[in-house]
N, C-alpha and C positions, 0 to 999 in steps of 0.2 A: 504494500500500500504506500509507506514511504517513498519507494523506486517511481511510482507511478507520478505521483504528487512533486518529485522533482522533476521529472520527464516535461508538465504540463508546465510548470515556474520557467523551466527550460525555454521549453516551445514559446512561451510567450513572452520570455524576455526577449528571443533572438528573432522573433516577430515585430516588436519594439524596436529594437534596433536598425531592423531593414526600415523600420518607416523615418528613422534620423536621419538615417544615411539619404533615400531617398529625396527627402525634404531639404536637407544639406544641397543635394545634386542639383536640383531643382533652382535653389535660390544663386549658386555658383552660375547656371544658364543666365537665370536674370539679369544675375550682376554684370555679365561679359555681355550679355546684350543691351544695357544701358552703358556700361563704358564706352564702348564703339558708340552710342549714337553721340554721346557729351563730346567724344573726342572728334567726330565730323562736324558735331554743330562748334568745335573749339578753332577745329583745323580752316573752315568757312569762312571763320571768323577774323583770323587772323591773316588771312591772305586779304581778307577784303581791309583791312588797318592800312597792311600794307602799299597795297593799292595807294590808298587813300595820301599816307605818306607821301608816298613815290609822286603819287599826280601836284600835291601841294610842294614840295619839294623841285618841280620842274614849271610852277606854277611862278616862282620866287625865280629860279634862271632867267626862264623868258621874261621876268620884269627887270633887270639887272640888264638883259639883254637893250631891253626896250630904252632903258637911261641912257645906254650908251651910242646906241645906235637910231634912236627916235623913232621906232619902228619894231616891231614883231616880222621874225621871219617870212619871208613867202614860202606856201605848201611847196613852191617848186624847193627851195633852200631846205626847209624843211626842220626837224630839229638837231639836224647835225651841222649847221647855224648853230646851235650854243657850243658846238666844240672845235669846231675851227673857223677860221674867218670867212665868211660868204665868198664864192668864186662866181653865182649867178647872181643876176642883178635881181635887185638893188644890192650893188656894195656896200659895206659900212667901213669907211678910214676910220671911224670912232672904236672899233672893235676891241674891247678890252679882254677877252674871254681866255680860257676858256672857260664856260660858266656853268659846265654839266660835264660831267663825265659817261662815260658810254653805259656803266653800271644803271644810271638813273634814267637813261633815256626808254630802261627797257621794263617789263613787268615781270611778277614773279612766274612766269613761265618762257623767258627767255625772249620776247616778242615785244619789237617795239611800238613804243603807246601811237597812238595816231593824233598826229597832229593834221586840225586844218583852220583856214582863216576864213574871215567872211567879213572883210572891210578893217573897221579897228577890231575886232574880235576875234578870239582864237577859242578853239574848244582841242580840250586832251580827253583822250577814249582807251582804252581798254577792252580788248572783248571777251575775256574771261579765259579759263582756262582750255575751252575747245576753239577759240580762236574764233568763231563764229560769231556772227549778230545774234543778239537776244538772248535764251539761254535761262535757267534757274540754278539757283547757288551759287557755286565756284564758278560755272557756266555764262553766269549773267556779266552784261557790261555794269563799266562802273565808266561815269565820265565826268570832269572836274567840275562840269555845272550843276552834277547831281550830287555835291559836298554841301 
């Protein structure tokens, strides 16, 4: 009677146990699946900072450019104008530069920002990480008017 009576304590501690372990397994899933989503909405996130940076950062060049040279590059110049002296017209003899280095001209995926003018105005773009128009998340543009 003993034997039996431990047999059952047995069975149903090691019955107990499968359900810790279980439940353990269970909330281990959970956790590795909210880490991954914190860490994409983290990684998003900071590439779009970046961005942001980088577009303000070339934002400050082409005004420095603009002091010196009275003028914002033309699209044909483009913005490798803030790193060597214009060679298309309009020239600038004021050319103080260089005012960017090639690092900043480009976005966190190697691709450089798009510059274009439209009289006295310029706009800086980005097209995300597929290089394409439009796009969500990492994917979407970001463009200096949209700071």
């Amino acid at each position: 009677m003993l034997s039996l009576v431990h047999e059952v304590v047995f069975v149903r501690a090691r019955q107990s146990w499968i359900k810790v372990l279980l439940v353990i397994f269970i909330l281990d899933i959970a956790l590795i699946a909210a880490g991954y989503a914190i860490y994409r909405f983290a990684v998003h996130t900071d590439v779009a900072a970046d961005i942001q940076v980088r577009l303000r950062e070339l934002e400050k060049s082409i005004d420095l450019y603009y002091v010196d040279c009275k003028m914002f590059p033309t699209e044909d110049q483009g913005l490798e104008a803030l790193r060597f002296a214009p060679e298309k017209e309009p020239l600038c003899p004021t050319w103080q530069g260089p005012y960017a280095d090639n690092a900043n001209l480009m976005d966190p995926w190697g691709r450089a920002f798009i510059y274009g003018r439209d009289g006295d105005f310029y706009s800086l773009r980005s097209l995300g990480a597929d290089g394409a128009p439009g796009g969500d998340g990492v994917n979407s543009d970001l463009a200096l008017e949209d700071l």
